[in-house]
LOBAVEX-436207 format. One record per residue (C-alpha): residue in one letter; x, y, z. Coordinates in Angstrom, 2 decimals. Example, Ala and Ser with C-alpha at 12.3 -4.5 7.8 and 13.67 -1.06 7.14 Angstrom:
resn:A	u:12.30	v:-4.50	w:7.80
resn:S	u:13.67	v:-1.06	w:7.14
***
This chain:
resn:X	u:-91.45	v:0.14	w:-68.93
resn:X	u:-94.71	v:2.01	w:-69.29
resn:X	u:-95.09	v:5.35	w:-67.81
resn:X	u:-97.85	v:7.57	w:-66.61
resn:X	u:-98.37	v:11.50	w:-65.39
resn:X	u:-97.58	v:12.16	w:-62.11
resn:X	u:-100.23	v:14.72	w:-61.71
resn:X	u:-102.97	v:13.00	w:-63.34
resn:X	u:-101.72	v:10.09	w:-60.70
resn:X	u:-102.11	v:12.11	w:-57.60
resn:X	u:-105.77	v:13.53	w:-58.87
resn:X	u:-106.74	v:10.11	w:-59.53
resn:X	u:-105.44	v:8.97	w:-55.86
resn:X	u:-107.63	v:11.86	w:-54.11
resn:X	u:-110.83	v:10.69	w:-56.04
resn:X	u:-109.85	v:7.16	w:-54.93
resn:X	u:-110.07	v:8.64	w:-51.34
resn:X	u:-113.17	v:10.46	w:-51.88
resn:X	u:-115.07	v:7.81	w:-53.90
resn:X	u:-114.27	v:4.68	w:-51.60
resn:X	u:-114.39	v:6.93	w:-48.39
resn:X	u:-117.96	v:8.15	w:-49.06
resn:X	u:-118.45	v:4.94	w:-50.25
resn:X	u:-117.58	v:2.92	w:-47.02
resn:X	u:-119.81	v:5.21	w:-45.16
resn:X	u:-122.36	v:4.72	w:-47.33
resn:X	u:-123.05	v:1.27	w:-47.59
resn:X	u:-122.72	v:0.66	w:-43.85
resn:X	u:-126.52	v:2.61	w:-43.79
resn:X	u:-127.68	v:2.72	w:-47.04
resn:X	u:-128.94	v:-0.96	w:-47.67
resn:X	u:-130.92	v:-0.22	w:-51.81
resn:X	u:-128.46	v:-0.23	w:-54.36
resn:X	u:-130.62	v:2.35	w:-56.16
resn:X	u:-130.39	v:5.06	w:-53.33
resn:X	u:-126.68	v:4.80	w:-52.75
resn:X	u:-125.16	v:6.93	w:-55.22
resn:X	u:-128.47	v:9.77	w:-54.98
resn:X	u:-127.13	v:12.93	w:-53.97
resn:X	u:-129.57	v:13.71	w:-51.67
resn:X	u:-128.84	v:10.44	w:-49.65
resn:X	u:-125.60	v:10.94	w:-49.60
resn:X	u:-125.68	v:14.08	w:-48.55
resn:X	u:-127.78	v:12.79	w:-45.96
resn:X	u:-125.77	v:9.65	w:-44.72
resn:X	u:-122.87	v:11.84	w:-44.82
resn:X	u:-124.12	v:14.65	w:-42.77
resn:X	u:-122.25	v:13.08	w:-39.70
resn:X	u:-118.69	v:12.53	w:-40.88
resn:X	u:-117.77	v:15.35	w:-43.06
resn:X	u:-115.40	v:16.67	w:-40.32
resn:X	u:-113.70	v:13.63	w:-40.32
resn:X	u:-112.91	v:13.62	w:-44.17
resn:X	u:-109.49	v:15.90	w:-43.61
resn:X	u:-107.94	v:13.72	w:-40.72
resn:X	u:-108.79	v:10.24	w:-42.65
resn:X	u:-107.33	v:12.31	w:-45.91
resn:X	u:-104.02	v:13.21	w:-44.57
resn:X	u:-103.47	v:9.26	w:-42.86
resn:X	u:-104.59	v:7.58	w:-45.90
resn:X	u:-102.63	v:9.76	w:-48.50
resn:X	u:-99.01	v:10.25	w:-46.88
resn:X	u:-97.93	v:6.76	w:-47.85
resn:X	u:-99.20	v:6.83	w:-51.62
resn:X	u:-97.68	v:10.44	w:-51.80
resn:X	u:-94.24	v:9.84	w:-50.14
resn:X	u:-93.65	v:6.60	w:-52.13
resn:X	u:-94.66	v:8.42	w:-55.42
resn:X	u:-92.09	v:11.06	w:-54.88
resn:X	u:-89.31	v:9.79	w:-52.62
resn:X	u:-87.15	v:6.21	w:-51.99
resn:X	u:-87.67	v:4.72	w:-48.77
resn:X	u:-83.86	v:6.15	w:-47.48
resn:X	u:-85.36	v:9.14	w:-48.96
resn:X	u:-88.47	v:9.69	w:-46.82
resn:X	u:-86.37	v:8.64	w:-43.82
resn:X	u:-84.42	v:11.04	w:-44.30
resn:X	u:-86.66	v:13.90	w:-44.39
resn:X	u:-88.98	v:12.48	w:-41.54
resn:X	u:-85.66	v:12.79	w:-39.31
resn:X	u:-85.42	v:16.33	w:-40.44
resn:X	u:-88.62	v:17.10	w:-38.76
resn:X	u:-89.76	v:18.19	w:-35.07
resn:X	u:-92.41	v:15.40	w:-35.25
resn:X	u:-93.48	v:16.89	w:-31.44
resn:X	u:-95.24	v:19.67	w:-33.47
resn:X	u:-95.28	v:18.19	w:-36.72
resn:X	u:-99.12	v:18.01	w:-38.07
resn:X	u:-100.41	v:15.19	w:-40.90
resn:X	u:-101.28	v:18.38	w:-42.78
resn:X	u:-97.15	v:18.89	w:-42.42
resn:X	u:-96.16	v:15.43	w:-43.44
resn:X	u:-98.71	v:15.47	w:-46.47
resn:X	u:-96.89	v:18.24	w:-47.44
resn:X	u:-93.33	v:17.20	w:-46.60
resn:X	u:-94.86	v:13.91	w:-49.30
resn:X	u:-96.01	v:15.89	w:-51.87
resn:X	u:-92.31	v:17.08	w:-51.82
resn:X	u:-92.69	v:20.42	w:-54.10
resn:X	u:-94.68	v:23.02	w:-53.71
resn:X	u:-96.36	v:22.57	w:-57.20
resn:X	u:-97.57	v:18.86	w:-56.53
resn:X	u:-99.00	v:20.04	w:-52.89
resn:X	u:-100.54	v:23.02	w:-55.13
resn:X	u:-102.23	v:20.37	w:-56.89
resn:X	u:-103.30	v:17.99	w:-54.13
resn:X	u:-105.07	v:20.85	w:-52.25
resn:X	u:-106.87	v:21.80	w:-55.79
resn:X	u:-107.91	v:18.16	w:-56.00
resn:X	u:-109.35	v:17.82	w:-52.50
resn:X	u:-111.08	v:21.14	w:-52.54
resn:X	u:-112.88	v:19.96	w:-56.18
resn:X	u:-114.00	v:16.55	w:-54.63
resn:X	u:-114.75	v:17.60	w:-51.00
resn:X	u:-117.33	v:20.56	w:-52.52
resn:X	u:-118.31	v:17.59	w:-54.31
resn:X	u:-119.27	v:15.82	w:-51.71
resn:X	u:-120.86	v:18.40	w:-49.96
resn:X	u:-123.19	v:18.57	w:-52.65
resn:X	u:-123.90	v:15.05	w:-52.30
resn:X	u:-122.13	v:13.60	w:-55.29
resn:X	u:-118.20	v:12.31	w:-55.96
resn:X	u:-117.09	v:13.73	w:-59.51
resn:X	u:-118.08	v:11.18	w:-62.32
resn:X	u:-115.62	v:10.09	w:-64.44
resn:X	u:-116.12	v:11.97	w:-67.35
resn:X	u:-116.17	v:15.18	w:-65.31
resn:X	u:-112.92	v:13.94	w:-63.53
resn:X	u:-110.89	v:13.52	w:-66.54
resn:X	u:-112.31	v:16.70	w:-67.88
resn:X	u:-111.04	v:18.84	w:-64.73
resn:X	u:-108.32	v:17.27	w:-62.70
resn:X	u:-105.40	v:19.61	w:-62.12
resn:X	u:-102.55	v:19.63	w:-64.43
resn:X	u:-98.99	v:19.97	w:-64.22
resn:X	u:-97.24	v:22.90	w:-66.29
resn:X	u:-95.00	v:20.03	w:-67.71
resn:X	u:-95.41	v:16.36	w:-67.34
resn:X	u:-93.75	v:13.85	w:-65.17
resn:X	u:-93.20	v:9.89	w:-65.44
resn:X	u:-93.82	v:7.76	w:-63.08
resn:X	u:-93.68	v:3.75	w:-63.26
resn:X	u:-97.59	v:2.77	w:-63.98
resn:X	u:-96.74	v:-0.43	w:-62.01
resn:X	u:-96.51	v:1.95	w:-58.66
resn:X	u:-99.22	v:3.80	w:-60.06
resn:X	u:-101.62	v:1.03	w:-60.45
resn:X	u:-100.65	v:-0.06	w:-56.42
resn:X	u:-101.18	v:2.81	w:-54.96
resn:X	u:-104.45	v:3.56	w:-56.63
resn:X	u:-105.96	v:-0.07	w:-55.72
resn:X	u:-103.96	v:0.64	w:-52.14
resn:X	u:-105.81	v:4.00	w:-51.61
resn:X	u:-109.20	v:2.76	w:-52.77
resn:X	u:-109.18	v:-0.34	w:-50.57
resn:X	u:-107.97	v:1.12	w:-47.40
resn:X	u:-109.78	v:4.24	w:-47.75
resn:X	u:-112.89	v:2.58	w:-48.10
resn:X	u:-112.52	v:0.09	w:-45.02
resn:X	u:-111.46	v:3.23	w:-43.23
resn:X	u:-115.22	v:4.23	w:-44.18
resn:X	u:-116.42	v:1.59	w:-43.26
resn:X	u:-114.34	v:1.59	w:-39.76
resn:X	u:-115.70	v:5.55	w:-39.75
resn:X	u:-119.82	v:4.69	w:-39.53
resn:X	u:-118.92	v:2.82	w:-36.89
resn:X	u:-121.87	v:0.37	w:-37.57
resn:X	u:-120.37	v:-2.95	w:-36.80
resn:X	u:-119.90	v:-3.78	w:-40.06
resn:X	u:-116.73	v:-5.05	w:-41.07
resn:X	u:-116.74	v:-6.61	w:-44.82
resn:X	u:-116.44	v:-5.09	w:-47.65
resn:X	u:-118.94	v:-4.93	w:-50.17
resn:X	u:-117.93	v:-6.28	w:-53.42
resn:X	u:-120.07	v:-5.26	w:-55.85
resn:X	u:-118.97	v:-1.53	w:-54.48
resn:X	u:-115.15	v:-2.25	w:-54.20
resn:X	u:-115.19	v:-3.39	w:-57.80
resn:X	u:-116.80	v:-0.52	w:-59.06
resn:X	u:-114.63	v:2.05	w:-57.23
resn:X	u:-111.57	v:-0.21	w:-58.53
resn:X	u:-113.07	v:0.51	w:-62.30
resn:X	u:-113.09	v:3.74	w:-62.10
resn:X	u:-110.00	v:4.28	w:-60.45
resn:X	u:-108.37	v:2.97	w:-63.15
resn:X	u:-110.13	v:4.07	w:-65.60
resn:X	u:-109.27	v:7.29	w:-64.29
resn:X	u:-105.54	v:6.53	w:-63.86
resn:X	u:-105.10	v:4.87	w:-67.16
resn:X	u:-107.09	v:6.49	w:-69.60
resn:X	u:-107.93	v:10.23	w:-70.76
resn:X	u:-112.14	v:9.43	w:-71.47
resn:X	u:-114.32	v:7.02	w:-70.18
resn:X	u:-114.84	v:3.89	w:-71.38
resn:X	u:-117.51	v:1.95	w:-73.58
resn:X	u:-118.61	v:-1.03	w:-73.24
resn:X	u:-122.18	v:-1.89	w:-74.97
resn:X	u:-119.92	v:-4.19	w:-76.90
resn:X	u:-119.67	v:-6.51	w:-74.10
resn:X	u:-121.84	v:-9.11	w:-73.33
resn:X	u:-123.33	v:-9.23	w:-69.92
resn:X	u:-122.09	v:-13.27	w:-69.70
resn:X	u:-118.97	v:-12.87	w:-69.97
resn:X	u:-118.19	v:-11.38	w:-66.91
resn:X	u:-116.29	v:-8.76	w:-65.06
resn:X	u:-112.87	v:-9.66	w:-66.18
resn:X	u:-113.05	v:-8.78	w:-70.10
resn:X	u:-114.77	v:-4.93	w:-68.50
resn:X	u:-111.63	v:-4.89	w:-65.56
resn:X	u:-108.94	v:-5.71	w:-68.64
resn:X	u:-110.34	v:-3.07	w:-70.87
resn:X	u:-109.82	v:-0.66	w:-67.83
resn:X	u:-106.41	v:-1.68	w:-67.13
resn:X	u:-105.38	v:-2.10	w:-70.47
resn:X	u:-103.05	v:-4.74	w:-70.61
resn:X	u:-102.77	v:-8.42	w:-68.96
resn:X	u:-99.86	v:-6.81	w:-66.94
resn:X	u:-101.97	v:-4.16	w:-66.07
resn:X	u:-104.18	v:-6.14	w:-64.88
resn:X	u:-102.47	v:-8.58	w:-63.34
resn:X	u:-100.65	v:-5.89	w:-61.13
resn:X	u:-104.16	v:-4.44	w:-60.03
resn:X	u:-105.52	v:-8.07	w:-58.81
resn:X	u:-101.69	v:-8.84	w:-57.22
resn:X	u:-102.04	v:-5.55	w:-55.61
resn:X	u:-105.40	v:-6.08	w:-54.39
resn:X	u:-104.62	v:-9.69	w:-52.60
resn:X	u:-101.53	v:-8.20	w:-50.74
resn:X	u:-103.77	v:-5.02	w:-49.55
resn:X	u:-106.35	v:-7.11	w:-48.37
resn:X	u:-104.05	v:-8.89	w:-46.65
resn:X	u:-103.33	v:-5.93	w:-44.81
resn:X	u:-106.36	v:-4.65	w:-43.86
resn:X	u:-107.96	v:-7.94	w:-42.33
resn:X	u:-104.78	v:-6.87	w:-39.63
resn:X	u:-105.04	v:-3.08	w:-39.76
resn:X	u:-108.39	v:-2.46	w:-40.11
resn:X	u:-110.20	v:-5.08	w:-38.41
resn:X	u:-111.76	v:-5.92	w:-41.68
resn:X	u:-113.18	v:-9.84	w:-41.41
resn:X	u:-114.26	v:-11.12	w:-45.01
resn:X	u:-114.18	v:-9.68	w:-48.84
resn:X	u:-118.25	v:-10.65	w:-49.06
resn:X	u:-121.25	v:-8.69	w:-47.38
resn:X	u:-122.83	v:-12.33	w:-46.05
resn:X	u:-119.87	v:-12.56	w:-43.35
resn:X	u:-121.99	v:-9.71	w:-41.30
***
């Protein structure tokens, strides 16, 4: 059973959030392809909802993080530990991460990507694999769960941008959702971004999505994923249709 980092997992889940959070935002006002990704427009479309980044943070990651680090009983179990009258999301994130280390690492992670953002940009690939926080040793975790909860985070963190500009818009964009996708698992599954001026523009998106995940079972647990969390969010998040045309 393949295996991959647990920290470079959890860095890769907070640019998930970042990317596809920004990203919702963004293409509820920003209509030109070209101007989406330009810092100063960002900057700009994002002016309004920076204060809302933490609170949306904290809701979207505690699931990924507890089920990376505890069983279900597990979680339970800790939950019932708690004075959840004065428990914070900033408490349970914490309580997810479950050491000290991992929530050392999360907080590094955000505070990269969220000056980031401020400056009007999420952290390119490259950049991300360059800097992402480390553990001092590392730690397995099942790539399977991996691969979920990175295609989990993206998808619901971006309709939860989407939900955020409050625009009436309530598709996602797919051109957008499979670029965020591609880099997070490039970002997950790799350690350098990826070529691909071998690959002809006709054949598709598939032969570009399986070099990302880098097997069929990769890849087939990123699409399987995908279906069941859309599934979701048509109930959670109000979301109405995968293509742009349905509003």
């Amino acid at each position: 059973m393949e295996k991959t980092d647990k920290y470079k997992t959890v860095a890769a889940l907070v640019r998930c959030f970042f990317g596809a959070f920004s990203a919702g935002i963004i293409d509820c006002h920003v209509k030109d392809y070209a101007e989406k990704l330009r810092p100063i427009v960002v900057k700009k479309t994002m002016l309004e909802h920076y204060e809302a980044v933490g609170r949306v943070f904290n809701d979207t990651m505690f699931y990924p993080l507890a089920y990376l680090n505890y069983t279900m009983n597990g979680i339970e179990s800790e939950l019932r530990k708690l004075d959840m009258s004065h428990a914070t999301m900033t408490d349970l994130v914490r309580l997810a991460c479950r050491t000290d280390a991992l929530h050392k690492a999360l907080v590094a992670e955000y505070k990269r990507n969220f000056t980031a953002l401020l400056g009007g940009r999420v952290p390119g690939v490259a950049e991300h694999l360059r800097l992402y926080t480390r553990g001092k040793n590392l730690i397995p975790v099942d790539t399977d769960m991996a691969i979920s909860l990175c295609v989990r985070t993206t998808m619901t963190a971006y309709a939860r941008g989407i939900r955020q500009a409050a625009t009436g818009k309530a598709s996602l964009h797919q051109a957008t959702l499979y670029r965020l996708l591609l880099e997070a698992m490039t970002t997950l599954l790799h350690d350098r971004p990826l070529q691909f001026a071998d690959l002809h523009e006709d054949d598709g998106l598939e032969p570009i999505f399986m070099r990302a995940c880098r097997s069929e079972h990769n890849f087939a647990v990123m699409t399987g994923e995908m279906d069941r969390t859309y599934t979701d969010l048509v109930k959670s998040e109000g979301i109405i249709a995968q293509d742009d045309t349905a509003n």
